[in-house]
N, C-alpha and C positions, 0 to 999 in steps of 0.2 A: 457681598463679600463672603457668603458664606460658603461656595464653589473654592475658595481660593484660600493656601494655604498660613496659617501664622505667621509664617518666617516671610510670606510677602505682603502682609498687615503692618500698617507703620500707626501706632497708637500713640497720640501726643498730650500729657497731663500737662493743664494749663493752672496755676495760682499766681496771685498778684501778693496773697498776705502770709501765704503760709511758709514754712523753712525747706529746706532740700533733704532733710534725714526728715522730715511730718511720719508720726507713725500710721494714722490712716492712708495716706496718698502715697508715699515713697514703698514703706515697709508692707504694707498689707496689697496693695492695690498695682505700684507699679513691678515691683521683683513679681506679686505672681503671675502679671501678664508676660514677665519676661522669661518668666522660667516655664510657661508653657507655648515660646516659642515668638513672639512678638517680639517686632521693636520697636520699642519702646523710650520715650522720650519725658523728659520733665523740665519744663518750663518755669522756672520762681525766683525770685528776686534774691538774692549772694549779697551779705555784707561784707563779705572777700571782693567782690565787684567792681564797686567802688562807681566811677563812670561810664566805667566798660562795661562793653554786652558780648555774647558769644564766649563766655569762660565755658568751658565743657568739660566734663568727667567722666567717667566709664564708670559707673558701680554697681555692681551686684545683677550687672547684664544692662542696667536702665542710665540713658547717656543725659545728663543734667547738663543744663544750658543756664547760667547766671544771667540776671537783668541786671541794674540796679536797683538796690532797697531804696526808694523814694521817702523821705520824711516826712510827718505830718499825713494829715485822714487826706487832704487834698491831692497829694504827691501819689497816698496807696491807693485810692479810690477813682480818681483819675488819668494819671499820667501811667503809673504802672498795669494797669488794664491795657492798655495802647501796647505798651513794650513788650507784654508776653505773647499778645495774640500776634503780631510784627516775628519775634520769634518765632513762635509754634509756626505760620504761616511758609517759613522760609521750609520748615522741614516736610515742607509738601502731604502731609500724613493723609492718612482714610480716614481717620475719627477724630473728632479733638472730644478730649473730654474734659471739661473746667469745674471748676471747687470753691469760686467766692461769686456773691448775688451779684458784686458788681462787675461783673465778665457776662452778666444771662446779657446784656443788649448785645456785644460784641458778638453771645453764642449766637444770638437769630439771625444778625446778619451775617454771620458762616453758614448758617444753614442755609439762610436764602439764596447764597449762591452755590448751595447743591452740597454743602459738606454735612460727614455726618459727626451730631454734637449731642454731645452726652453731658448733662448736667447733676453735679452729683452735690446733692443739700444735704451740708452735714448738722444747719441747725434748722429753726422755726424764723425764720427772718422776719415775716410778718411782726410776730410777738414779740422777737426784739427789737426792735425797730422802738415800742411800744413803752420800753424800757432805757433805752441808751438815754444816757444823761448830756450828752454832749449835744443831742436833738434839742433844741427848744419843745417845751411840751407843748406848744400850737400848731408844728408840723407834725409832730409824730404821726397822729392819727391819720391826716391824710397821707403820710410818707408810706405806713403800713399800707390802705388800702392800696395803693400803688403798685408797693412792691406784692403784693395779695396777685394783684391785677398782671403784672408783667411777670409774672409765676403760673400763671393759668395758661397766660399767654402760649410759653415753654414749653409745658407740659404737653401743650396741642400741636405746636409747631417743630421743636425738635426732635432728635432722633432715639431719645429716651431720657427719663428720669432714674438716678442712684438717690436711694433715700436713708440715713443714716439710724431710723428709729421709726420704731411701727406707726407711732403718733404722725410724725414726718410723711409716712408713704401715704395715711391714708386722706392725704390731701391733694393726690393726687389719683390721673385714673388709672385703676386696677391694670390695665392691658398696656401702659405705658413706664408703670412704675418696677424697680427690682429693687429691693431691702437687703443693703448690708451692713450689718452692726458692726460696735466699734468692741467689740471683742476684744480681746489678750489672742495674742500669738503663741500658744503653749511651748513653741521653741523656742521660747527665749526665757524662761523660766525655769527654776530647777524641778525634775520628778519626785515624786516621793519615795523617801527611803534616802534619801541624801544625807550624809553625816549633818548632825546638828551644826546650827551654828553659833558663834561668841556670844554669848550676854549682849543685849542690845537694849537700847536705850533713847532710840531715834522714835520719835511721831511724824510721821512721811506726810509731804504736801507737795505735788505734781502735778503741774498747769500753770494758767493766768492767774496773775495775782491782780483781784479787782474788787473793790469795795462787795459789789453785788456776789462774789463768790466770799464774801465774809474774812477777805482778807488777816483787818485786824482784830476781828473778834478770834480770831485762829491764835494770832502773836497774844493777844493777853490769854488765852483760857490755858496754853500751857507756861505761860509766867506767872500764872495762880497756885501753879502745884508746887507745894513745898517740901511735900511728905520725898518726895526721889530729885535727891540733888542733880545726878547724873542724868535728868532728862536736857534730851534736846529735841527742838524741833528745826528738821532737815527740812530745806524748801528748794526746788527746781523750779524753775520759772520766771515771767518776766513781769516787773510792773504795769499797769494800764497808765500810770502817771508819774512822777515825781511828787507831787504834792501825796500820794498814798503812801509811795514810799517811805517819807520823810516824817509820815503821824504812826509806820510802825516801825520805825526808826527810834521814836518817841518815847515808845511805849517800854513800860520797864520790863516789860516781856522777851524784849529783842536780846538782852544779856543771853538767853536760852537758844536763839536764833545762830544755825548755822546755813547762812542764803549761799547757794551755791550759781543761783545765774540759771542760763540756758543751759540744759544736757541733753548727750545724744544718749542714743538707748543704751551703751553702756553705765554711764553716767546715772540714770534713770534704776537701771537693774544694780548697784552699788549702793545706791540712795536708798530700796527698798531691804537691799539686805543690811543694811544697819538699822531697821526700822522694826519696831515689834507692833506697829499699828498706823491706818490711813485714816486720812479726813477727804473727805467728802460734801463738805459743806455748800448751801449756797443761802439767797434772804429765799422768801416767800416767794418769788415774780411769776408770771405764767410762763414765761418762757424757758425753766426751769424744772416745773413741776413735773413733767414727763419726759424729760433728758435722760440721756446714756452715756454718761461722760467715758472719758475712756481710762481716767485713772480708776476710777471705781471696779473695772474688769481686773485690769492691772493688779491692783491691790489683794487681789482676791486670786488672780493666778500667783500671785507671789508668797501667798501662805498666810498671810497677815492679814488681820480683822480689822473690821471697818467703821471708823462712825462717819453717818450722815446725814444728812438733812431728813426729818420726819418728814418727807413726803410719801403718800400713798405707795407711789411707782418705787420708790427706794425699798420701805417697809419688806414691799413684795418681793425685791430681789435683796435683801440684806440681809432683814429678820427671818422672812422667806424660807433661808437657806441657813440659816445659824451661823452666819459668817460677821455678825455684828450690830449693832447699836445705831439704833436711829432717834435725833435729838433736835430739839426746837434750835437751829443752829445759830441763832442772834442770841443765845441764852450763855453767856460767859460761863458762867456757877454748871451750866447743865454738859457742856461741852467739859470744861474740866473733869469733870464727876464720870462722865463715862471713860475719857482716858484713862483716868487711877481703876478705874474700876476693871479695866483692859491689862493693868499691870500689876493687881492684885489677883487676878486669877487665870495664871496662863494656862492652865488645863482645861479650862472654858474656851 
């Protein structure tokens, strides 16, 4: 393909779990293949959907294709892998390039019959695997090796690896792999020199909301702070469960709690400018400890200081660069204490 121009390159992103506005896939990844001339295609499951397949949209040059959102881990882990590759297939493409572990068996058998398939691992699957709760902890272990093993597999057999963190790449081989981080888009951020903005009051939280990213110790540590009535903490994002929901629900913390649901990156950029400060939190896990999340970048093109989990890899990018506060993040007392201490000295 490489004799042969963009504009006759048909590039198709395939996801079973992720949304149609994804800031990595959609915003980073499909607009800049479209804006240097590809077409481009995106494949993901539409709560707008419904039963129907083939809803299609024109945006920002890249044509999205609706599946159905399937319910439960069975429906997205099974059935919907089926639906999008069934999709992507129809639009005949050169490359398909897919984004969840449970698409890598469907990627080999694309390649095996001569397509080229790009696999792009946005976390350590192995390691979580290792971690997920929903796993009985008698398969974990062999489920990791597994996934360890049909990840090797990939690497040798398809047509490349996208890797989303340097930890990530280098488990893969050098000559197969490309690394791209989950950076902040600086276009979508204000420059500086921009007039001030209002008195703010928001403690920003953008992502999943899941016990292992410290959900509710996030809702009490700032329902502890007494000293600033006017705090609130802003939350983007979706539950991992209803029973989490319902214990920070609970929790006398939630009065401070203004949940906003899923946002698109307007949404997202609104949420940060009412925010004098991000969390970043997660527990201990391995699968964690050398992460690049992508609110973390975000937080940090948006102007606003950061606490996050003491881990080494954050230390280095957070303290690093003097953009924030790194804290034992299952520590309620210690997580409050740097927020106040974020809104007791904004010159810092």
């Amino acid at each position: 393909m490489k004799s042969r121009a963009p504009r006759d390159i048909r590039v198709v992103h395939l996801s079973s779990a992720h949304y149609a506005d994804d800031r990595r896939i959609f915003w980073k990844e499909c607009i800049s293949l479209a804006r240097a001339g590809y077409k481009v295609s995106f494949i993901v499951p539409s709560d707008e959907c419904g039963k129907r397949t083939g809803v299609d949209v024109i945006r920002e040059g890249v044509e999205i294709v609706g599946v159905a959102r399937r319910p439960g881990r069975i429906g997205r882990m099974l059935v919907a892998p089926l639906e999008v590759v069934f999709a992507g297939l129809q639009r005949k493409a050169d490359v398909y390039h897919f984004h969840d572990p449970e698409l890598l068996p469907l990627g080999l058998f694309l390649r095996a019959f001569g397509k080229h398939v790009i696999y792009d691992v946005h976390e350590d699957v192995p390691r979580d695997i290792l971690v997920k709760p929903w796993i009985p902890r008698a398969l974990r272990e062999p489920l990791s090796v597994s996934a360890s093993a049909l990840e090797w597999i990939g690497a040798r057999a398809l047509s490349g690896i996208v890797a989303a963190t340097p930890t990530i790449a280098q488990r893969f081989p050098k000559d197969r792999v490309a690394l791209v981080q989950n950076f902040a888009l600086k276009s979508e951020f204000p420059e500086e020199g921009e007039a001030p903005r209002d008195p703010r009051w928001g403690v920003a939280y953008v992502g999943g909301l899941t016990a292992d990213r410290c959900a509710f110790e996030m809702v009490e540590a700032v329902g502890s702070i007494d000293r600033f009535p006017e705090l609130r903490f802003l939350i983007a994002g979706i539950p991992e469960s209803r029973s989490l929901m319902a214990r920070m629900r609970e929790s006398g913390g939630w009065a401070r709690v203004e949940y906003r649901g899923y946002q698109n990156r307007e949404g997202v950029r609104q949420l940060l400018h009412e925010s004098r400060v991000g969390l970043v939190l997660f527990r201990p896990l391995r699968t964690f400890l050398e992460s690049q999340p992508v609110k973390l970048f975000e937080y940090m093109a948006a102007g606003i200081p950061v606490i996050a989990a003491d881990f080494p890899r954050f230390r280095e990018i957070v303290e690093g660069n003097g953009c924030g506060i790194c804290v034992p993040s299952q520590d309620v007392a210690a997580v409050a204490s740097a927020i106040e201490w974020i809104f007791d000295h904004p010159e810092e």
